[in-house]
KEMIZA-559976 format. One record per residue (C-alpha): residue in three letters; x, y, z. Coordinates in steps of 0.05 Angstrom, whole numbers, padded with zeros to 5 digits, always signed. Layout:
<atoms>
ALAXYZ
...
</atoms>
This chain:
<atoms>
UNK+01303+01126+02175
UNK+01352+01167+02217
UNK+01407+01123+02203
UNK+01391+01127+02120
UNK+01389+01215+02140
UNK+01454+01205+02169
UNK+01488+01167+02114
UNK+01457+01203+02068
UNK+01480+01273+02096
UNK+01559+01245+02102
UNK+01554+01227+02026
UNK+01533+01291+02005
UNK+01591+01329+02050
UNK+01640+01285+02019
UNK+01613+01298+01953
UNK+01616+01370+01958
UNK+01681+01374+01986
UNK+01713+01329+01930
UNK+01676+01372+01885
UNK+01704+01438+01913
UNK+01766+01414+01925
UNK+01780+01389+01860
UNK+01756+01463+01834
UNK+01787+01526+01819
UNK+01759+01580+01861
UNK+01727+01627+01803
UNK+01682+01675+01862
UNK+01697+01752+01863
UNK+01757+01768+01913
UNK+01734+01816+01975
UNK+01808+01835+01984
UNK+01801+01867+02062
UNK+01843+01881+02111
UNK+01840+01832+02182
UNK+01788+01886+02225
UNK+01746+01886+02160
UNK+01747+01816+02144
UNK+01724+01807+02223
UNK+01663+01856+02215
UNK+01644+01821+02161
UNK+01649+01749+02179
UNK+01612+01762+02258
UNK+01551+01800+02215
UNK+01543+01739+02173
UNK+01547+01694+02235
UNK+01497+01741+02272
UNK+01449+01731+02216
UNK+01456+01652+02216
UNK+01450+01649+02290
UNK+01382+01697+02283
UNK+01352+01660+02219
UNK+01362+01590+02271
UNK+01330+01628+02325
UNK+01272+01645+02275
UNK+01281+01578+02251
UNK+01260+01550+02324
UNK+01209+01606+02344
UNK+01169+01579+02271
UNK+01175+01514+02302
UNK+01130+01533+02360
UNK+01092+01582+02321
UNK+01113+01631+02364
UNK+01101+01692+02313
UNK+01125+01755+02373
UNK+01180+01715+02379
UNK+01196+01710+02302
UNK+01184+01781+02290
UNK+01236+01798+02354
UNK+01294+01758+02323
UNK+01275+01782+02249
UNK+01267+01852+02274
UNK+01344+01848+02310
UNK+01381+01826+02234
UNK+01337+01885+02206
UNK+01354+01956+02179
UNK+01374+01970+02249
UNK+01439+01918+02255
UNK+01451+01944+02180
UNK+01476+02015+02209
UNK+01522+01991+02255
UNK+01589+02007+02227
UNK+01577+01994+02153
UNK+01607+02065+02135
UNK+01678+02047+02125
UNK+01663+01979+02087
UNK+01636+02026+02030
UNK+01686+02044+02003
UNK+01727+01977+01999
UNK+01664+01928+01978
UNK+01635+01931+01910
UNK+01568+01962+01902
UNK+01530+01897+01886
UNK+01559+01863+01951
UNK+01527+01929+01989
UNK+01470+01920+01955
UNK+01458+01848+01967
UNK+01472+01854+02040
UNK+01427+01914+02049
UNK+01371+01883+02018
UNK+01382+01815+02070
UNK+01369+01869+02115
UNK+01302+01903+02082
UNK+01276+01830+02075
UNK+01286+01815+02158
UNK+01248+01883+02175
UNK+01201+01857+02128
UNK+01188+01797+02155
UNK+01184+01822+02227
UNK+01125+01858+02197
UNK+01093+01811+02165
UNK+01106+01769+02231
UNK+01061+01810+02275
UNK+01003+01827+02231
UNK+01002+01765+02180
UNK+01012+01712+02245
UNK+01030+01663+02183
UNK+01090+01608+02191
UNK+01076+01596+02122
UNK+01085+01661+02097
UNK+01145+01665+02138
UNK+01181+01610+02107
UNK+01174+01633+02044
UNK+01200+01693+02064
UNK+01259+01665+02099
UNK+01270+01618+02045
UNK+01274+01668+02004
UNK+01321+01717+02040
UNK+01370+01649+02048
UNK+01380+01652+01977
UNK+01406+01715+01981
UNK+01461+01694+02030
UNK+01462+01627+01988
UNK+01483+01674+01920
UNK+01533+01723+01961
UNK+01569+01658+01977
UNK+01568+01628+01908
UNK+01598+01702+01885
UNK+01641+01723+01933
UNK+01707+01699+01979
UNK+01747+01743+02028
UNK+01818+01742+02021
UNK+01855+01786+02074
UNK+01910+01837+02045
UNK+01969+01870+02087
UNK+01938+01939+02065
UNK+01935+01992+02110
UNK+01877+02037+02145
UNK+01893+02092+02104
UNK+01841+02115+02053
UNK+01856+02124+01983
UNK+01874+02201+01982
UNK+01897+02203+02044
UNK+01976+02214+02076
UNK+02003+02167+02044
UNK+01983+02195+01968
UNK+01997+02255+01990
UNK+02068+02238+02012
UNK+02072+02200+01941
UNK+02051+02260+01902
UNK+02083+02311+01940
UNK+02148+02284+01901
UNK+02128+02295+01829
</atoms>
């Protein structure tokens, strides 16, 4: 049966990367500079390492432990230097990674006073598809522009010359 699994899962990564390969990349460009593009990129790694940590604490049914992890990718991690990315991400990328958020404080909630793996699986199952549909819409491409908010030196230099 393994061996079948583990055919199986080489097929499929070949298929999808002759698929994508063979495919114009259509998803909405995140154009960011290198720090941004960093911030970005080790949030979304925090939250995959946390949802396997979940992942594993469901696997013992270890529901303090669930909440813990869940309660770390929460509302809390959210405020930690998301101010300057406002301005330079659209509104529904904001959106979509704030709500990832709301969903992990929600299931540390549920964690403690439901006690439910179930429950909890659905609920992370659900909260993947968010990540799954970011993904699908989105791709960072890093620009040479610099740190300098619209509005600031720089446009004033420009306009200073009219």
């Amino acid at each position: 049966m393994k061996k079948i699994f583990a055919v199986f899962t080489v097929l499929l990564a070949f298929i999808a990367a002759t698929a994508t390969a063979s495919e114009i990349d259509k998803r909405q460009v995140l154009a960011l500079n290198e720090l941004q593009r960093d911030h970005i990129l080790t949030e979304m790694r925090v939250l995959l390492s946390g949802t396997q940590r979940i992942l594993e604490a469901l696997s013992k049914e270890d529901m303090v432990a669930v909440a813990e992890h869940a309660r770390a990718l929460g509302m809390g991690m959210a405020h930690k230097g998301e101010n300057h990315l406002q301005s330079v991400l659209p509104k529904e990328f904001m959106q979509l990674g704030m709500s990832v958020h709301k969903a992990f404080d929600e299931i540390a909630a549920d964690a403690e006073s439901r006690k439910d793996p179930r429950h909890t699986l659905r609920q992370l199952s659900e909260s993947m598809m968010k990540c799954s549909t970011c993904h699908v819409t989105y791709q960072i491409r890093v620009t040479e522009q610099p740190d300098v908010p619209s509005g600031g030196p720089a446009a004033e230099h420009f306009h200073g010359h009219h």
